[in-house]
Structure formats: C-alpha cells, structure tokens
N, C-alpha and C positions, 0 to 999 in steps of 0.2 A: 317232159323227159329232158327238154334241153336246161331246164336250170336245175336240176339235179346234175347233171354231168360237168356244169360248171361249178357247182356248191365241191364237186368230188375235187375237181384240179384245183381249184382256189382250198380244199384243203392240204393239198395235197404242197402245192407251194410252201403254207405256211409251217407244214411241217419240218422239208427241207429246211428254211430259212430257222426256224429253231434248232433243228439238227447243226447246219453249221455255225450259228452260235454258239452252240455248247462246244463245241469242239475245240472252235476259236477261245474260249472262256479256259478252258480245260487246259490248254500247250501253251498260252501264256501268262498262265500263273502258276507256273514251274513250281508243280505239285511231287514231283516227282522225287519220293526220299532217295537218298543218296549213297550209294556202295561205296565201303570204304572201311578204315583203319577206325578203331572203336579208340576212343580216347575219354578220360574219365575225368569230373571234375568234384569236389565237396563244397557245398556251399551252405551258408545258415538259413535262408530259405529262400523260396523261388517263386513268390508268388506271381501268379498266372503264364506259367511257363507250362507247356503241356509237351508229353513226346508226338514229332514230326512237325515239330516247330523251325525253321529255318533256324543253321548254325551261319552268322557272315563275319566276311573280314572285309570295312570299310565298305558297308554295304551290299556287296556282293555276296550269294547263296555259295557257300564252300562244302556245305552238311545238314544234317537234321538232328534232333533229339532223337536219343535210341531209346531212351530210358529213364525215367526215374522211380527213384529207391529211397524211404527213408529207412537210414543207418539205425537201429534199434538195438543192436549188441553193445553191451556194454564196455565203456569203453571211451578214448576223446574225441571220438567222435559219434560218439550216441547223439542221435537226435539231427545228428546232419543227413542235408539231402544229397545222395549219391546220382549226380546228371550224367548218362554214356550219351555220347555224341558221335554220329559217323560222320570223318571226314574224307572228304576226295581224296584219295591216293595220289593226285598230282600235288595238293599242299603238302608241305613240310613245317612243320610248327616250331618255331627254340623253344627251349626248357623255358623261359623265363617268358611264354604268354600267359594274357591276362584273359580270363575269360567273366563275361558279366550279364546278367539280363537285362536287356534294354527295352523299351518303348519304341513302336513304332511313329507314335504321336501321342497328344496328350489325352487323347480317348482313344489309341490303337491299341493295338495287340501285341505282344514282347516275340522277343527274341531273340538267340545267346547272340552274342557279340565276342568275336575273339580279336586281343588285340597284340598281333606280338613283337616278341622282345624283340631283343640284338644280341643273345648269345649265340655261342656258334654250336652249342649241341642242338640236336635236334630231337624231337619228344619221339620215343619207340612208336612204330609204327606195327608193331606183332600184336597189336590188342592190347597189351600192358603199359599204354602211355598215359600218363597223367597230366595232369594242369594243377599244380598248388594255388597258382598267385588267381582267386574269384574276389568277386564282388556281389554281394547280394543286391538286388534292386532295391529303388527308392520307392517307397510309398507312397502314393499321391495326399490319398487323408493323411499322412505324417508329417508331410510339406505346410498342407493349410494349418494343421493344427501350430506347427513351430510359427505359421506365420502371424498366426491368431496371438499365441502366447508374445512373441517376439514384440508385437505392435502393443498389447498390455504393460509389459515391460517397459518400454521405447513413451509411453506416458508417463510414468510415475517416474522416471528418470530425468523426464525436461525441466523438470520442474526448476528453479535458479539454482548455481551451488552454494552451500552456508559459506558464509566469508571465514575467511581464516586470518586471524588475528597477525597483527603486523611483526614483524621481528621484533626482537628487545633489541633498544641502542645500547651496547655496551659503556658508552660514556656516562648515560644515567642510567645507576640502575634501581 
C-alpha cells in the first residue's frame, strides 16, 4: 500500500511540474493576437506567411496577420495577395511605411515586418488604412539558384581579356 501512495504523489508532482510548464511556455511566447485597427497591404506573393503570424516594428510584436486573400477580380490587381493586419491602437503608422515578410532566421519562420516612414500623415486607423509601399520576400532556392548561376557565369568571364589592338600613329599611316 505504501508504494502505491507514493507512485500517486510522485504522479501527482510530475503533473504539477508539467502543468506549470505549459503555462510558463504559453505567457512567454506572446501568443496572444492583438486587438486593434485593421490595416491592409497588396503584395505579389507571401510565401510562408500564414494569419496570426506576428506584425513587428524593429523587432517588437506590434499586431498579427488577420487575414489573407488572394485578389481574383479582374482587375490590376488580379492575382495579388490581400494581407489584413491588426495593429495596436497605441502605434500610429505614416502613410509612407514599408511593410515586407521577413525571416526569422535562415531555417525560421517569417513575419510581416513594418518599417516606417517619416511622413507626418498618419495611415486611417477606422479600418480603411492601407500600406502601398510592400516588399515580397526573398526566396531562399532563388538566392542559391542566382548563386549557382552567378559562379557559372563568374567562370567563363575570367578567362584573359582579347587584347585590343594599339592605336594607329597618326604620323604613319
């Protein structure tokens, strides 16, 4: 009887002790989407950006992704991705930020990135604020690949230059 009633507390610990991990796990990795002014961006594509993905400026969590939309009416923007973003109601954005997906590292996970300007309007905070100035992410197989091509290139260019024949002496011609 006495080691059953120790197997019960010895589970009984390890449950606690899991319990306040997760808890600990959960409050400091500020999961929590963010209430706030919807602000909208167009971009050519977004790849591995998903909604409730952290929005930051200079690193810091300012919003999440609300939403993505691909734009399918016809139109100049057919075919673009429409990203909604909630931001804090304590930022104020100027018209003239840049918003972009970033990398967290070179095998991490992305994240919009807003970066802004220096003008003195400020982007509508009523839901109908936009972001013009995006940036699509970089692709990483698009980097090796240019880097691949770049070094093929970067050989058949070393090779010596043709010599270019000497000026004509005007004196003899």
């Amino acid at each position: 009887m006495g080691r059953s009633v120790f197997e019960t507390v010895l589970g009984a610990v390890v449950l606690l002790v899991a319990g306040l991990f997760l808890s600990f796990a959960y409050n400091s990795a500020d999961l929590h989407v963010v209430k706030g002014y919807e602000v909208v961006a167009n971009f050519p594509m977004v790849d591995g950006l998903k909604e409730g993905i952290d929005v930051k400026i200079n690193g810091v969590k300012v919003g999440s992704v609300a939403n993505i939309h691909l734009i399918t009416a016809p139109g100049p923007n057919q075919y673009l991705v429409k990203v909604t973003m909630a931001v804090n109601p304590d930022i104020r954005l100027p018209t003239d930020t840049m918003a972009l997906v970033a990398s967290e590292g070179l095998l991490g996970g992305k994240y919009m990135s807003l970066e802004p300007g220096i003008d003195d309007d400020i982007i509508k905070t009523d839901g109908t604020g936009r972001i013009t100035r995006t940036q699509a992410p970089v692709r990483f197989d698009d980097l090796i690949g240019q880097l691949i091509y770049s070094n093929k290139r970067g050989d058949n260019s070393s090779a010596a230059p043709a010599k270019t024949p000497a000026p004509a002496d005007p004196a003899h011609p």
